[in-house]
C-alpha positions as CSV (number, residue, x, y, z in Angstrom):
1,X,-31.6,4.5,61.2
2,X,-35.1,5.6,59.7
3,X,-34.1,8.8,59.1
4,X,-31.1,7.9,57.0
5,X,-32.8,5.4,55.4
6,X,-35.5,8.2,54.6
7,X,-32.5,10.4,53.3
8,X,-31.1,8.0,51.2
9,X,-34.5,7.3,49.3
10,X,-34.8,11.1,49.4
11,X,-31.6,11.8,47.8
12,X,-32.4,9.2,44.8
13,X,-35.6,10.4,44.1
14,X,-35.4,14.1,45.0
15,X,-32.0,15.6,44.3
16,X,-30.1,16.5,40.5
17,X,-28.1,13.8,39.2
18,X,-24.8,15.9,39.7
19,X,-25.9,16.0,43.2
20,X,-26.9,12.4,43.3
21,X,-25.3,9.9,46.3
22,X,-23.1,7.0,45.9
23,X,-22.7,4.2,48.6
24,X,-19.2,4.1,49.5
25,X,-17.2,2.5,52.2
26,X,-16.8,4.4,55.7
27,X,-12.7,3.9,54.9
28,X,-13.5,6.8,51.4
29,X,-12.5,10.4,52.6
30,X,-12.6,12.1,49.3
31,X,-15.5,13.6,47.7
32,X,-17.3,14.6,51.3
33,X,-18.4,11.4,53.2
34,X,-21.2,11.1,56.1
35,X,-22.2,7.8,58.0
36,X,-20.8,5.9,54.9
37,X,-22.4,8.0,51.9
38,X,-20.9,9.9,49.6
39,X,-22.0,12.9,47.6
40,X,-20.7,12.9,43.9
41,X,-19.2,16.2,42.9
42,X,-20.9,19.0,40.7
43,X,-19.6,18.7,37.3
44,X,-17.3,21.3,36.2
45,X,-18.6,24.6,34.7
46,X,-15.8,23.9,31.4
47,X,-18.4,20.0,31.7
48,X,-21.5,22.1,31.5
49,X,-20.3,24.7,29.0
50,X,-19.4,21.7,26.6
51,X,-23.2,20.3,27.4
52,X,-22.4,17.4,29.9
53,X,-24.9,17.6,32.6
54,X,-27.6,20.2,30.7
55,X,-30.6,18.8,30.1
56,X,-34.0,20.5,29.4
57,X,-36.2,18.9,31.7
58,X,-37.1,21.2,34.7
59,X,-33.8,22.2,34.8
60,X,-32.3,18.6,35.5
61,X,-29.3,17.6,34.2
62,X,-29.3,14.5,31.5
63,X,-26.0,13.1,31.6
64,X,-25.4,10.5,28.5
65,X,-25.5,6.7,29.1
66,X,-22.4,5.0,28.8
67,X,-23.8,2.8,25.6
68,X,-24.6,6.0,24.0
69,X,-21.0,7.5,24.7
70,X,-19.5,4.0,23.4
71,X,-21.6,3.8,20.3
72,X,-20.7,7.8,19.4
73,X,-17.2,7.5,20.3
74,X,-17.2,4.4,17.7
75,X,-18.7,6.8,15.1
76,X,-16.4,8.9,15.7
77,X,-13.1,6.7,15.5
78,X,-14.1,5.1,12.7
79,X,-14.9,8.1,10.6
80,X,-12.1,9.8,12.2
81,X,-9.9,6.2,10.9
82,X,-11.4,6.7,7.2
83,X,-10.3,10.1,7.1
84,X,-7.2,9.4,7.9
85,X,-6.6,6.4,5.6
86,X,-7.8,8.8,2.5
87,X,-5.4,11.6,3.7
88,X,-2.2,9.4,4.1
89,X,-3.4,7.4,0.7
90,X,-3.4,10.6,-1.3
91,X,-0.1,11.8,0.0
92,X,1.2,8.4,-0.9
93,X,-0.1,8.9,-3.8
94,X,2.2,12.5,-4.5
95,X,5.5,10.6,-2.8
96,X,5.5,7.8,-4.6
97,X,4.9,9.7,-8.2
98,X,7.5,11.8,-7.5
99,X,10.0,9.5,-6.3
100,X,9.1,7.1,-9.4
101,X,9.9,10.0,-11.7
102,X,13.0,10.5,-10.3
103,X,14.4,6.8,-10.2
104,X,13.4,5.7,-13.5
105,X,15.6,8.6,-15.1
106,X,18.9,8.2,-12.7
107,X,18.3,4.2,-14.2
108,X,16.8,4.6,-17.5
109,X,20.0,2.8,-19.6
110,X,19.5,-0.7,-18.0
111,X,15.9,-1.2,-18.8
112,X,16.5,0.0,-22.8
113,X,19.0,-2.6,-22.3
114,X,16.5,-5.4,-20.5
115,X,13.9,-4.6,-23.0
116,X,16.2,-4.6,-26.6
117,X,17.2,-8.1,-24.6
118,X,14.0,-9.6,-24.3
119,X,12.7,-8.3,-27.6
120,X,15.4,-10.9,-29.8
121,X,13.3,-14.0,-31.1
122,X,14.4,-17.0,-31.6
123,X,17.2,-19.0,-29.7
124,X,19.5,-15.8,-30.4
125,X,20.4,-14.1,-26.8
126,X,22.5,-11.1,-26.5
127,X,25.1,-10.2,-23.9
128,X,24.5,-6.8,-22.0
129,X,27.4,-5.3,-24.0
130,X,25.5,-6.6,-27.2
131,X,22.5,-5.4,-26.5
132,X,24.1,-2.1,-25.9
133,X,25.7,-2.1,-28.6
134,X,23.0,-2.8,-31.0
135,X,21.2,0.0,-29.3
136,X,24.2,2.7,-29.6
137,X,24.8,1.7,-33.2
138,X,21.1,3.4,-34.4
139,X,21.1,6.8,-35.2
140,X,21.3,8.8,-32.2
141,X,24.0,6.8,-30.6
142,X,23.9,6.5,-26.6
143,X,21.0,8.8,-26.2
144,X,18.9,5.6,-27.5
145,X,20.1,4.6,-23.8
146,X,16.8,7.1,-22.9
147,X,14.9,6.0,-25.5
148,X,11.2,6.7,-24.0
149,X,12.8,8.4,-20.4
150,X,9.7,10.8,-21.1
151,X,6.7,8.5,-21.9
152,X,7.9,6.1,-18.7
153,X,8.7,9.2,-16.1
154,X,5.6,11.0,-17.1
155,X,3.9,7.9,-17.7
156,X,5.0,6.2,-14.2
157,X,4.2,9.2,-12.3
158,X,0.7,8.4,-12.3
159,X,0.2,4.6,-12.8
160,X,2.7,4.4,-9.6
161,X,1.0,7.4,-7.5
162,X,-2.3,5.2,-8.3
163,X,-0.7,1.9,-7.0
164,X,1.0,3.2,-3.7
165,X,-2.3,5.9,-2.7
166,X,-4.5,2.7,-3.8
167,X,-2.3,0.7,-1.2
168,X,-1.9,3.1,1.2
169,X,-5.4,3.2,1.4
170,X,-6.2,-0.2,1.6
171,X,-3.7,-1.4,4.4
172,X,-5.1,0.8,6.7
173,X,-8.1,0.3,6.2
174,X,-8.3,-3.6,5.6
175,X,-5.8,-4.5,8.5
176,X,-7.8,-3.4,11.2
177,X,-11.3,-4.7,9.4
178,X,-9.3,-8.6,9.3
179,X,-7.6,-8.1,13.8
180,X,-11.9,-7.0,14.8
181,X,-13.2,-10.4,12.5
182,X,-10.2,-13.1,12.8
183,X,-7.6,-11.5,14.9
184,X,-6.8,-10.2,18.9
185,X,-9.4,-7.4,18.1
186,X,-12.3,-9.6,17.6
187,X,-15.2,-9.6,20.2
188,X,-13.7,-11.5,23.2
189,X,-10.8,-10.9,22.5
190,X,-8.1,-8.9,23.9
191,X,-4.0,-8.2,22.9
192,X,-3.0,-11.3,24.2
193,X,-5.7,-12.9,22.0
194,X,-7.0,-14.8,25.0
195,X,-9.9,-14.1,27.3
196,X,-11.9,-15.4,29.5
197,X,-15.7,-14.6,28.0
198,X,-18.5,-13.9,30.7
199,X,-19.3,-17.4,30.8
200,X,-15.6,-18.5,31.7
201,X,-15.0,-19.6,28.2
202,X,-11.2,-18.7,26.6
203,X,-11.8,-16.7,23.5
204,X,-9.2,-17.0,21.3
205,X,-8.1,-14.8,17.7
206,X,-8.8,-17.1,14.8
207,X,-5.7,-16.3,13.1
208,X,-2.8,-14.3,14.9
209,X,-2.1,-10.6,14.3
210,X,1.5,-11.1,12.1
211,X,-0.4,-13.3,9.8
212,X,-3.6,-10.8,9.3
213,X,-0.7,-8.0,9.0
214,X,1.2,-9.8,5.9
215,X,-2.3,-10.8,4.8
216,X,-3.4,-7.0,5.0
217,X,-0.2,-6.0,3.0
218,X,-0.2,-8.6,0.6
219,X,-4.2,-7.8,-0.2
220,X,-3.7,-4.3,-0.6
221,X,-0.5,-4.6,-3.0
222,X,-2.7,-6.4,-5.7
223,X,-5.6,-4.4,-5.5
224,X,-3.6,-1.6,-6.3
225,X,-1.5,-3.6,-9.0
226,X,-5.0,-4.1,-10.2
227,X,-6.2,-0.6,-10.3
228,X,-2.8,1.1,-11.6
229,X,-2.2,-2.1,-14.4
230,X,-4.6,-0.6,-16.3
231,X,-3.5,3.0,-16.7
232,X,0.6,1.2,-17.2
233,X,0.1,-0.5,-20.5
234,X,-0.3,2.4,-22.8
235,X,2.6,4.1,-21.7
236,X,4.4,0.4,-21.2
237,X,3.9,0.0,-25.2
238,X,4.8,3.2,-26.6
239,X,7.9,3.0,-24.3
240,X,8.8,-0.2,-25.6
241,X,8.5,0.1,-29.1
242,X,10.6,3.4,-28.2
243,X,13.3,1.0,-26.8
244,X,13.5,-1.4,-29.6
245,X,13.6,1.2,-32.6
246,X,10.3,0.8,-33.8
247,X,10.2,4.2,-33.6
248,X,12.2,7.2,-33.4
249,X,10.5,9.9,-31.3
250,X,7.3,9.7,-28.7
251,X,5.2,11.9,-31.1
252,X,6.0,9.7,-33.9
253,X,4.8,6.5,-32.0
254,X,2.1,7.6,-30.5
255,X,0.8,9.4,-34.3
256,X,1.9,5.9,-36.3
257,X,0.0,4.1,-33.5
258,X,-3.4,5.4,-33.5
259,X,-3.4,5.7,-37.3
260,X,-2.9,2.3,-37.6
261,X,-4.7,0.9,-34.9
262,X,-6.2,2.8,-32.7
263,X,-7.2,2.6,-29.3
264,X,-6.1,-1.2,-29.5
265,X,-2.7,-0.1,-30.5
266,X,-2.3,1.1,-27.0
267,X,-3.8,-2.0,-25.6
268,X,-2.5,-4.8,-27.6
269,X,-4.4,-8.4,-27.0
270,X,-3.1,-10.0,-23.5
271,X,-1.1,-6.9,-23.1
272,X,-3.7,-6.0,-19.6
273,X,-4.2,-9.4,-18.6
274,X,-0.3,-10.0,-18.7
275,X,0.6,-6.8,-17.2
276,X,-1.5,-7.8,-13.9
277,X,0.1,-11.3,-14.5
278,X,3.5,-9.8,-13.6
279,X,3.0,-7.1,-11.9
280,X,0.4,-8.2,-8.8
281,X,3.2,-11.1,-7.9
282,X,5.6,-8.3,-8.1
283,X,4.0,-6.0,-6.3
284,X,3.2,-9.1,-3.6
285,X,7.1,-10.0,-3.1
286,X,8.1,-7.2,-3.2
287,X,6.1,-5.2,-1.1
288,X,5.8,-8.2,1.7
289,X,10.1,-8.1,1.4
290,X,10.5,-4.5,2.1
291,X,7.8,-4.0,4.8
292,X,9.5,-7.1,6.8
293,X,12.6,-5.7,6.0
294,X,11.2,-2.1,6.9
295,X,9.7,-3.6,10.4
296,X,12.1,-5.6,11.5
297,X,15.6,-3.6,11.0
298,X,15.0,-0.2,9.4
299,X,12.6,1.1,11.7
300,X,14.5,-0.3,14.8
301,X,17.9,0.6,13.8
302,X,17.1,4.4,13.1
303,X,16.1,5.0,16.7
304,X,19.6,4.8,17.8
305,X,21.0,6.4,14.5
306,X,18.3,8.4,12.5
307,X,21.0,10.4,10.5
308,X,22.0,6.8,8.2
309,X,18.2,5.9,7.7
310,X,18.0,7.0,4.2
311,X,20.7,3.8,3.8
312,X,18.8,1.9,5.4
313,X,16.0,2.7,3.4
314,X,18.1,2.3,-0.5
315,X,19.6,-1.6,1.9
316,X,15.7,-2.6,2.2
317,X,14.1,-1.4,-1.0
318,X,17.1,-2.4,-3.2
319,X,16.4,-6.2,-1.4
320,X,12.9,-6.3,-1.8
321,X,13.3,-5.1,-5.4
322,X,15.3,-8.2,-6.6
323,X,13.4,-10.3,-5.2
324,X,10.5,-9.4,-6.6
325,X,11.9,-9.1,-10.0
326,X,13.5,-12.2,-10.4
327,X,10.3,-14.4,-9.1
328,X,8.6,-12.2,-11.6
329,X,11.2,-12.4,-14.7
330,X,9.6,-15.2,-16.5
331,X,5.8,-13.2,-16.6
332,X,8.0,-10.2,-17.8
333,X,9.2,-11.9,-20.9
334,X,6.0,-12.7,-21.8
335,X,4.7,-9.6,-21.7
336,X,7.3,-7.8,-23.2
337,X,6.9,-10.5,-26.1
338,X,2.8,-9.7,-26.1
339,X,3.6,-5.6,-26.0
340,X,6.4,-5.1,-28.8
341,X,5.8,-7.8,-31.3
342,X,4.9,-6.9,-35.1
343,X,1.2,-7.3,-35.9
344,X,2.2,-10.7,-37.8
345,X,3.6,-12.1,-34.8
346,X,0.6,-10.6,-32.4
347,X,-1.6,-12.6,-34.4
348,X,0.7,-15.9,-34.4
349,X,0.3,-15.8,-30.7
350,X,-3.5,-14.4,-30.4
351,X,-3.0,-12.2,-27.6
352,X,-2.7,-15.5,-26.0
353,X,-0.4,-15.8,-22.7
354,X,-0.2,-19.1,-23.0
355,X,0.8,-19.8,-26.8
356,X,3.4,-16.7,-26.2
357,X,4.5,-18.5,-23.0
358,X,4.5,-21.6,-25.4
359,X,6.5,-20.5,-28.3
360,X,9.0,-18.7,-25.8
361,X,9.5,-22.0,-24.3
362,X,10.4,-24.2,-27.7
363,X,12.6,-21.5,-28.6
364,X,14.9,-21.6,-25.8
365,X,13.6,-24.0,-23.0
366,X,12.9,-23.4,-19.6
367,X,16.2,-20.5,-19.9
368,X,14.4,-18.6,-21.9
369,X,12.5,-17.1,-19.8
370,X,15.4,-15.9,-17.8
371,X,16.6,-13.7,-20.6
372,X,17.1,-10.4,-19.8
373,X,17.1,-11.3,-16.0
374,X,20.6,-9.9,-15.3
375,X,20.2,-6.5,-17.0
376,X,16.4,-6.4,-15.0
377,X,18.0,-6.9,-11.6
378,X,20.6,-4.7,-12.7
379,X,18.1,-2.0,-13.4
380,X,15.4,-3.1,-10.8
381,X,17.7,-3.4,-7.6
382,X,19.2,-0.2,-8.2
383,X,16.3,1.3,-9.3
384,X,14.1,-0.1,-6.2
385,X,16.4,1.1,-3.4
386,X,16.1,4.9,-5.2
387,X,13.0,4.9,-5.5
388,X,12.2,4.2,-1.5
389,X,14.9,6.4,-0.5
390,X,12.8,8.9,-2.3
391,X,9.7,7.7,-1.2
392,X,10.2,7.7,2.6
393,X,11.8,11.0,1.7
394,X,8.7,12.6,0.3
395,X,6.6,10.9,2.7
396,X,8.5,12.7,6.2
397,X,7.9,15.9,4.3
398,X,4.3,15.7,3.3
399,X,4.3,13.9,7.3
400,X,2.8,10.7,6.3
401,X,2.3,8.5,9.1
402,X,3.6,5.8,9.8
403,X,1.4,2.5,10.8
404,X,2.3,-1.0,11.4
């Protein structure tokens, strides 16, 4: 008995860590076993050659600590996470220009039409086949249909690639951040987002997972309304005034524009502030529709038939797309009322969205800031299922991810 007692004390003070013994049960027969101790094996040469078990101490071998391993392996995920997130944002960001490009000319007529519309003051309201005929009747007949196709394809390109990279980004990166502080990923916690703590206390998420999830989408899609509203109004406004036959050609509207008023032309008063006032609801609704939609049938439905996702796809985005656009309608009006009006008008209302939003309303009552509702949905439905058929096109071929 002394002398294994004296070769166990031996063995933790004399021999190399790779060589160093482990009490095990008489019953372990891996590993080499004598009289209940067992010798750990060397590490592998592929181990040394990547540095585990080297040290520099009298040839003994320093093997890291598991703390150390945990912390670097944390490093290393979440810089690895980052990387990731900016890769998949910027790719989102090429997909999603060049699948706005391509919807907004296959549905160009209908928002000429939704514009000319909206643009009537007073308590006068045209029909769609009124409005499209006023706007055939100017010289140029039904190519006024495209009236500023170019400014708002090559204007859209990047004020969209902004908002979906911007988004992109920021769901993948603010989901997880919101699960590790309120959800099943907080400390304590585990999936089921219950735990019993060391102390034999339950630790339970603050808020569940799904919640944090439509939380994560919903906070991402307005900060990158916020970010792309500001590069949308100028071509917004020169596209408008293009629609309404303030002016005949791009060149012309953008040359009248600057002479007259300058930068500010481009950015009328309340034309930002309105723009963000429509378009971070939009982007909200619509966004929260379409990745429900997305989660909850697309993605499930394609495993059994991948060929018919791309309908799927046109089903989901086309959904999300009216409802965003007709909870939105009434912030649309206003704006188009704040971008396209004459500079006697601009300074009847002040740049003010609430004296617009004010006259709007004793012109035609609570309806009238439904006008041009039918000829939106008729452009934005349309438009929103082509545009994600494109965009989940472009984003399998540049391999974008997909995360939940």
């Amino acid at each position: 008995m002394k002398a294994a007692a004296l070769f166990v004390l031996y063995s933790f003070l004399v021999l190399t860590p790779h060589e160093s013994v482990v009490l095990a049960s008489p019953s372990v027969r891996s590993g080499g076993v004598a009289n209940g101790i067992h010798l750990a094996k060397k590490p592998a040469l592929d181990d040394i050659a990547r540095g585990v078990g080297v040290g520099d101490h009298g040839g003994r071998t320093s093997i890291p600590s598991t703390s150390t391993k945990t912390a670097t392996s944390s490093t290393a995920t979440q810089s690895s996470s980052s990387s990731t997130a900016l890769t998949e944002g910027l790719k989102s960001t090429l997909a999603s220009g060049l699948a706005a490009a391509c919807s907004k000319t296959i549905l160009a007529p209908f928002d000429t039409i939704k514009t000319v519309q909206q643009h009537v003051p007073g308590d006068t309201s045209l029909g769609l086949l009124e409005a499209c005929q006023q706007i055939t009747s100017r010289t140029g007949g039904i190519r006024n249909l495209y009236a500023g196709l170019g400014v708002s394809a090559l204007g859209s390109m990047p004020s969209v690639g902004l908002y979906f990279g911007v988004y992109s980004y920021c769901k993948r990166v603010i989901e997880p951040k919101l699960k590790s502080c309120l959800g099943s990923e907080r400390s304590g916690c585990d999936a089921a987002t219950t735990r019993k703590d060391g102390n034999g206390n339950k630790a339970e998420a603050l808020v569940s997972d799904k919640v944090l999830h439509n939380l994560a989408i919903g906070l991402s899609a307005a900060i990158g309304n916020t970010v792309a509203s500001f590069s949308r109004v100028p071509y917004e406004v020169i596209k408008q005034s293009l629609q309404t036959g303030q002016y005949a050609t791009t060149t012309q509207a953008i040359s009248h524009m600057w002479t007259t008023g300058g930068i500010r032309s481009f950015f009328p008063l309340g034309g930002i502030s309105i723009q963000m006032l429509r378009d971070i609801p939009y982007a909200i609704f619509t966004l929260l529709s379409y990745e429900y939609i997305k989660e909850v049938w697309v993605l499930k439905k394609s495993e059994d038939d991948p060929k018919n996702r791309w309908i799927r796809d046109m089903i989901a985005g086309a959904t999300a797309g009216g409802i965003g656009s007709y909870v939105t309608n009434p912030f649309d009006v206003i704006k188009t009322r704040l971008q396209t009006t004459s500079s006697d008008a601009t300074s009847a209302y002040g740049g003010s969205i609430t004296a617009c939003a004010l006259a709007v309303m004793k012109e035609g009552g609570p309806m009238a800031f439904l006008r041009g509702s039918v000829p939106r949905l008729i452009h934005k439905i349309p438009a929103n299922g082509f545009f994600f058929v494109f965009y989940e096109f472009f984003k399998r071929v540049l391999r974008v991810e997909h995360h939940s």
